[in-house]
Every structure is written in C-alpha cells, then in structure tokens.
MDTraj code that builds the backbone (N, CA, C; nanometers):
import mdtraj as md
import numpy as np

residues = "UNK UNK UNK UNK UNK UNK UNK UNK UNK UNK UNK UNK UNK UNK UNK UNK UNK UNK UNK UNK UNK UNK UNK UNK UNK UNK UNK UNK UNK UNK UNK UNK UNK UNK UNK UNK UNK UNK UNK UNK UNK UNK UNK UNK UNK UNK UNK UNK UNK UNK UNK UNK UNK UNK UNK UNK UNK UNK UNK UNK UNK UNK UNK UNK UNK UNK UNK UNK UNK UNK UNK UNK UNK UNK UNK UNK UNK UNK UNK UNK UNK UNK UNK UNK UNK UNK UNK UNK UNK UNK UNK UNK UNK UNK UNK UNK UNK UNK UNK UNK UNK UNK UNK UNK UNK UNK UNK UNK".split()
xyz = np.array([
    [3.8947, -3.2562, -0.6831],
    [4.0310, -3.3026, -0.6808],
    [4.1218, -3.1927, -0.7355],
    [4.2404, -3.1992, -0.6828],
    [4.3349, -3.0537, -0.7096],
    [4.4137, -3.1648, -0.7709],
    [4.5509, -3.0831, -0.8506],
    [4.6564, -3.1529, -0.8624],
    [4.7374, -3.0468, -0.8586],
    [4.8798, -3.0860, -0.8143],
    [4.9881, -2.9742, -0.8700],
    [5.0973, -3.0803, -0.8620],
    [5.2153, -3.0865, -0.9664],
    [5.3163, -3.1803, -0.8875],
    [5.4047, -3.0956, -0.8553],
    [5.4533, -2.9711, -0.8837],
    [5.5724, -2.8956, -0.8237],
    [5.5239, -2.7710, -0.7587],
    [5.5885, -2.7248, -0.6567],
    [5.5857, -2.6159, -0.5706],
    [5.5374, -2.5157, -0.6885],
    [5.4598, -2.3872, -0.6275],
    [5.4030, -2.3004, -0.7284],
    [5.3646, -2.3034, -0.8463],
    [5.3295, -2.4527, -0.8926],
    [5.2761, -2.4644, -0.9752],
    [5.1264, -2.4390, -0.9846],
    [5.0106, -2.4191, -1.1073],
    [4.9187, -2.3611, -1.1236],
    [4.8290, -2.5233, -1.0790],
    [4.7577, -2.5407, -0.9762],
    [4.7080, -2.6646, -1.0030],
    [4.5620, -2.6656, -1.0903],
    [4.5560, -2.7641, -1.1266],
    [4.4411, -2.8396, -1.2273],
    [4.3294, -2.9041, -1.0978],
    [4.1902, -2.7719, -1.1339],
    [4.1159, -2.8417, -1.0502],
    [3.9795, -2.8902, -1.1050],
    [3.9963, -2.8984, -1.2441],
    [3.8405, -2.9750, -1.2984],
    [3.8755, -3.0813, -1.3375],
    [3.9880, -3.1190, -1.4533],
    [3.9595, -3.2483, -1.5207],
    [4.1061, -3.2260, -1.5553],
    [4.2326, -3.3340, -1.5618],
    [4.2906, -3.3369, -1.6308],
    [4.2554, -3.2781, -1.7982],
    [4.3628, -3.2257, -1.8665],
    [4.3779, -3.1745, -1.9732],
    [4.3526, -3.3330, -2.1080],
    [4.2649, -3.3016, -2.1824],
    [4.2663, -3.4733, -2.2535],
    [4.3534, -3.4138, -2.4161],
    [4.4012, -3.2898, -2.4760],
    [4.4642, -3.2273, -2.5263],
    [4.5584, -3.1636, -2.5323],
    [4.6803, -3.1858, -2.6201],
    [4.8253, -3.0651, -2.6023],
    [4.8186, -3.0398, -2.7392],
    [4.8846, -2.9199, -2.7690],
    [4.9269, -2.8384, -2.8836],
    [5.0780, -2.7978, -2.8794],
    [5.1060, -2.7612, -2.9812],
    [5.2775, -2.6425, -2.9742],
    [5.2242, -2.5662, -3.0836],
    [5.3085, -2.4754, -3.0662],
    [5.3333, -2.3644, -3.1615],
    [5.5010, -2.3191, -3.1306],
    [5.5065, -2.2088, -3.2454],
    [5.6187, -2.1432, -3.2457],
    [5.5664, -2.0097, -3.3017],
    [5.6794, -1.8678, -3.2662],
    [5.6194, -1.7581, -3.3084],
    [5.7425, -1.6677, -3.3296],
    [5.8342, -1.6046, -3.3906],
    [5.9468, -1.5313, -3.4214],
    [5.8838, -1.3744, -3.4215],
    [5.9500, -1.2924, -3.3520],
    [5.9074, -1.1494, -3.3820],
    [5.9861, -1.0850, -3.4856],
    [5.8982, -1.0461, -3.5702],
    [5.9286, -1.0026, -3.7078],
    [6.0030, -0.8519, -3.6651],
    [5.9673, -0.7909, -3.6013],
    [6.0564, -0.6320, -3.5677],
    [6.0759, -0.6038, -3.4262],
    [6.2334, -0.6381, -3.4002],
    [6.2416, -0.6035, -3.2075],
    [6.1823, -0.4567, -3.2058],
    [6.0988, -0.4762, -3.0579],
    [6.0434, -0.3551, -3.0332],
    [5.8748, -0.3307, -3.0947],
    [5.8432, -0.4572, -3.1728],
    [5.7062, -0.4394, -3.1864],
    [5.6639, -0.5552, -3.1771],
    [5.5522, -0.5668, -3.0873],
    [5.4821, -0.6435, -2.9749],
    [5.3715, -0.7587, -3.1344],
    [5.3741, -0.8887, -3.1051],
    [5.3156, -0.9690, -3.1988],
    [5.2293, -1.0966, -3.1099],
    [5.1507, -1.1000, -3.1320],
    [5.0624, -1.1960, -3.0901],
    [5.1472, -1.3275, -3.1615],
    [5.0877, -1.4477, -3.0074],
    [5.1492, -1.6326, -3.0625],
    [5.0897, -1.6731, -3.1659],
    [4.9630, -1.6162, -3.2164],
    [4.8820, -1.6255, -3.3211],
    [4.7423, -1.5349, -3.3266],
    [4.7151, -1.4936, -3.4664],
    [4.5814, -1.4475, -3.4966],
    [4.4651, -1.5122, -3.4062],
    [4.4678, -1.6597, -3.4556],
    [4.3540, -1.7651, -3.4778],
    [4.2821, -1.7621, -3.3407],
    [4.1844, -1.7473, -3.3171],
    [4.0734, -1.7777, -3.1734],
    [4.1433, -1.9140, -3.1585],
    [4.2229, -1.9211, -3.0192],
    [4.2834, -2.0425, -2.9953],
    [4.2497, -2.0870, -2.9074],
    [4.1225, -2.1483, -2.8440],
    [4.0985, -2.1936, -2.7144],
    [4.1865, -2.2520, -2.5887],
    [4.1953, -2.2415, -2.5144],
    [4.2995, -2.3176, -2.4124],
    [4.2615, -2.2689, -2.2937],
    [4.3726, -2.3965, -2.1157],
    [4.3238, -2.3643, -2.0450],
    [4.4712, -2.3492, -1.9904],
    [4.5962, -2.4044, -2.0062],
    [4.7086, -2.3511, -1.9527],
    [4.8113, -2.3582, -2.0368],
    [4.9213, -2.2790, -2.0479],
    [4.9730, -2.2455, -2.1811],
    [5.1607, -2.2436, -2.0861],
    [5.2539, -2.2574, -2.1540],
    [5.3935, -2.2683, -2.1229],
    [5.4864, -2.2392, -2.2440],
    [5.5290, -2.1273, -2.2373],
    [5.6108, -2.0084, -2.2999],
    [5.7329, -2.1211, -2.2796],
    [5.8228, -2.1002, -2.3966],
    [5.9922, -2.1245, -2.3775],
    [6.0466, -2.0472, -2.5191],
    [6.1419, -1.9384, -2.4517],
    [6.2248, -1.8907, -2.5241],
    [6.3234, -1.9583, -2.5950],
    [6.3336, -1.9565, -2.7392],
    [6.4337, -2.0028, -2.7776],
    [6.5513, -2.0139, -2.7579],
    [6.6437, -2.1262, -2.7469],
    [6.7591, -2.1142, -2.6867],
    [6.8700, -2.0236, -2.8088],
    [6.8517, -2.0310, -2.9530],
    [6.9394, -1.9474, -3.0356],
    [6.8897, -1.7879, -2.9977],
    [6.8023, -1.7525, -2.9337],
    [6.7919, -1.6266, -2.9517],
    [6.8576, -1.5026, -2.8925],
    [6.9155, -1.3929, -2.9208],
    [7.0453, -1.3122, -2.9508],
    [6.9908, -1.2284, -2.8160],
    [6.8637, -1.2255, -2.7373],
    [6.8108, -1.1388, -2.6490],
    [6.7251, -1.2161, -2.5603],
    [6.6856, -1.0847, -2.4760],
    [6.5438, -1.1653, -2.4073],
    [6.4391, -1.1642, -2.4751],
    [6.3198, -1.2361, -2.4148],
    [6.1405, -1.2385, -2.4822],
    [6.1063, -1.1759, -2.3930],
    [6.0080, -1.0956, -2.4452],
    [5.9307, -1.0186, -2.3144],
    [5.7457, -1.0469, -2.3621],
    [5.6702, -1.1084, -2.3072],
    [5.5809, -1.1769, -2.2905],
    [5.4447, -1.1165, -2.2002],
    [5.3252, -1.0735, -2.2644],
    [5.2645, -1.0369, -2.1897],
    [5.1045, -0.9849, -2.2910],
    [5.0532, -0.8795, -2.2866],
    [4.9359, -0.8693, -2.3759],
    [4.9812, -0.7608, -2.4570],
    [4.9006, -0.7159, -2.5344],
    [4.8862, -0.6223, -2.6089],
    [4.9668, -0.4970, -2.6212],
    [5.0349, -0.4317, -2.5080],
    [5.0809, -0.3458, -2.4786],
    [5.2460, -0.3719, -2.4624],
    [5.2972, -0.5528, -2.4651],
    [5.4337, -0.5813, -2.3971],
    [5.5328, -0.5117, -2.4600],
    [5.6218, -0.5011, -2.3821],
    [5.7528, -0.3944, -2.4202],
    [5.8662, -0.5012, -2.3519],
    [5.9763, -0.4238, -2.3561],
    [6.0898, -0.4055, -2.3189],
    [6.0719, -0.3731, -2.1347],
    [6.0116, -0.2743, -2.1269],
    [5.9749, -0.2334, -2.0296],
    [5.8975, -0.2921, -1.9461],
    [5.7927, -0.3333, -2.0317],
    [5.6931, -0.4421, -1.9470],
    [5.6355, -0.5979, -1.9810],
    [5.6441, -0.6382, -1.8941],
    [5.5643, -0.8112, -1.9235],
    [5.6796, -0.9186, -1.8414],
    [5.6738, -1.0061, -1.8577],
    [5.7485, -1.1430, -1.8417],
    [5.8750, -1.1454, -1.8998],
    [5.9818, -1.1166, -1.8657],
    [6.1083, -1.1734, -1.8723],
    [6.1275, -1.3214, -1.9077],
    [6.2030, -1.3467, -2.0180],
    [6.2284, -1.4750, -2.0494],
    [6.3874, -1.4662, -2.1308],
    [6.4336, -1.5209, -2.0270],
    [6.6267, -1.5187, -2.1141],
    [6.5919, -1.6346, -2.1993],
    [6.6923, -1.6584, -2.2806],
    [6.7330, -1.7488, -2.3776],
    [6.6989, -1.8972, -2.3502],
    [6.6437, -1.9736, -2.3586],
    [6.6426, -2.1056, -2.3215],
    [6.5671, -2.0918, -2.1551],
    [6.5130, -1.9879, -2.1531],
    [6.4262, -2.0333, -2.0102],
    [6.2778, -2.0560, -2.0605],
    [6.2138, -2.0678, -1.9462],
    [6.0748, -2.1167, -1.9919],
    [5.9429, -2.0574, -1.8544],
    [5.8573, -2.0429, -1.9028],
    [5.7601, -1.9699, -1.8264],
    [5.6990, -2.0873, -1.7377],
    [5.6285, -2.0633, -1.5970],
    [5.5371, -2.1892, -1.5516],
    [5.4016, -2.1869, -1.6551],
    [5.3476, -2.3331, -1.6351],
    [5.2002, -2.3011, -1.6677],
    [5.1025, -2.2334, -1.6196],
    [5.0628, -2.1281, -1.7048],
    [4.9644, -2.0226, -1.6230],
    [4.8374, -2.0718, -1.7396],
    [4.7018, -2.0117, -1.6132],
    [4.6029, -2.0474, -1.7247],
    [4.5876, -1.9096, -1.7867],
    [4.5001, -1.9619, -1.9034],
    [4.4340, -1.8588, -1.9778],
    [4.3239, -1.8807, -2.0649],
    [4.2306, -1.8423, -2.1426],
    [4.1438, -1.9429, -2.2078],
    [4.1506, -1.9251, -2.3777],
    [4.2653, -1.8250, -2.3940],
    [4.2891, -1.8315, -2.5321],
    [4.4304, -1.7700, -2.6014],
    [4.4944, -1.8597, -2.6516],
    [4.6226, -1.7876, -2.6879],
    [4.6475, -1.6963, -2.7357],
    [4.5298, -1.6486, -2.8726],
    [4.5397, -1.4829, -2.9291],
    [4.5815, -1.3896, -2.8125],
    [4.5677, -1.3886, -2.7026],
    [4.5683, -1.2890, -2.5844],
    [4.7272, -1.2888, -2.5415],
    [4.7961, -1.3435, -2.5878],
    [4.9602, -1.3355, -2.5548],
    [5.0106, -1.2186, -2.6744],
    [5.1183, -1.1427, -2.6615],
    [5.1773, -1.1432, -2.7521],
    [5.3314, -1.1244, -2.6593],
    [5.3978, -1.0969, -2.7750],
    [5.5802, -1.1037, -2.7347],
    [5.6675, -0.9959, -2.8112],
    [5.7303, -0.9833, -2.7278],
    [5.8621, -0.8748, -2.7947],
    [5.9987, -0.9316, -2.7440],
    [6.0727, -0.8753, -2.8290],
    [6.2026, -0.9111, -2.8165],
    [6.2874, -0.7772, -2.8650],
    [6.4336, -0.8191, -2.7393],
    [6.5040, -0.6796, -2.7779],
    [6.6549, -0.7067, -2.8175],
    [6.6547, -0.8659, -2.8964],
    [6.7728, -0.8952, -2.9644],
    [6.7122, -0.8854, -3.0974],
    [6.7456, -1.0052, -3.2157],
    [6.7544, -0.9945, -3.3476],
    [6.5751, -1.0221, -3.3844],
    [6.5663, -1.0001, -3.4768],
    [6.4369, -1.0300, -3.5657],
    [6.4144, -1.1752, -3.5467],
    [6.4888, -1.2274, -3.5543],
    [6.4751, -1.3550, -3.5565],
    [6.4433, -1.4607, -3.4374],
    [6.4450, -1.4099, -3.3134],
    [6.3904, -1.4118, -3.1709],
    [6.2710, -1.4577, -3.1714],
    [6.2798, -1.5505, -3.0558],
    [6.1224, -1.5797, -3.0566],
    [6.0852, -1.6696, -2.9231],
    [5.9883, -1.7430, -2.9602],
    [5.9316, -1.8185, -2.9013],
    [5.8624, -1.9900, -2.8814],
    [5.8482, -2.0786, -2.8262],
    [5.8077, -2.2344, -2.8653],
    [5.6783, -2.2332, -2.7903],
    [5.5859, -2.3083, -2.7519],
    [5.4973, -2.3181, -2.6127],
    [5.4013, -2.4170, -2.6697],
    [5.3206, -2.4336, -2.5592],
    [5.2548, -2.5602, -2.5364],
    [5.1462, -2.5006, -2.4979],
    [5.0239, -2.5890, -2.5466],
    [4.8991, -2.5379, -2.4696],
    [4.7878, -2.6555, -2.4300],
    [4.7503, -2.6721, -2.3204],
    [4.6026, -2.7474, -2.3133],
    [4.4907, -2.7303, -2.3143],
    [4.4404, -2.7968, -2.3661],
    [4.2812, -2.7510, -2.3569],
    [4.1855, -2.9250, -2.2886],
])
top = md.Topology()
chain = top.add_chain()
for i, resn in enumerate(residues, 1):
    res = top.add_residue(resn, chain, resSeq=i)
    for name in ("N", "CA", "C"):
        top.add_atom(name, md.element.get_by_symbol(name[0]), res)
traj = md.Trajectory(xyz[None], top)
C-alpha cells in the first residue's frame, strides 16, 4: 500500500508512522553550519520550518551547508517531508542574526 495525500509528496510505503517528535535548533554563529541535534536520532521522514521571527534565510542540508549550498528556506516557509533515517545528519546555517533558526517534526 502507498500513500501520498498531496502532489509531490514523499509517499509512505511500509506502515503508517505510529510516532511524531519536534524539536527546535537556533544557529549559534551565521555562517557556521550546526547539526538539529548531537543525539543518534532515529527517524523515517522529517519536515524543516523556518522560523517565522527570523532576520534571514535557513539553509539546510549536511555537513558541509552554506550560504551557497543546501535547501533554501525563507522565513516562515517549510520544507516537504523527505525521508531520512536519522536527524544527526541535518545540519543548518543561517545568513541573518544568531538567533535564526529552525522548528521540525519527525517520524519514526
């Protein structure tokens, strides 16, 4: 069984999700790239939303994200659900204030 309910969305093809989480994550220095968390975070699809107070964009992606590279996220937008199988593997930058960041959701 597949599911998707909106156009380009990532569909779910083993089992509905029987778990949700949130987090939040602020980048402590624009211009240097910070993981959503340390912690081995298991998961299977995850949904980024930029804070709506924040003074810039999020830029979203692994280890390497910049300015230059990763996922674009303006102020109050929000990423689709993409899978992944662990949140440590995100991190984020931002090229407004320190105080910039991030909200998201994850299933497992």
């Amino acid at each position: 069984m597949t599911i998707a309910k909106r156009r380009n969305e990532t569909p779910i093809t083993e089992y509905p999700p029987d778990e949700i989480h949130d987090g939040s994550q602020d980048v402590v220095t624009a211009g240097t790239a910070i993981q959503l968390t340390t912690t081995d975070t298991s998961c299977r699809l995850i949904n980024i939303f930029a804070k709506a107070g924040n003074t810039g964009n999020v830029f979203v992606g692994g280890s390497t994200v910049s300015s230059a590279r990763g996922m674009v996220l303006e102020p109050a937008r929000s990423s689709d659900w993409f899978p992944i199988d662990n949140v440590n593997k995100i991190y984020i930058d931002c090229e407004g204030g320190n105080t910039d960041g991030v909200q998201y959701c994850w299933v497992v």
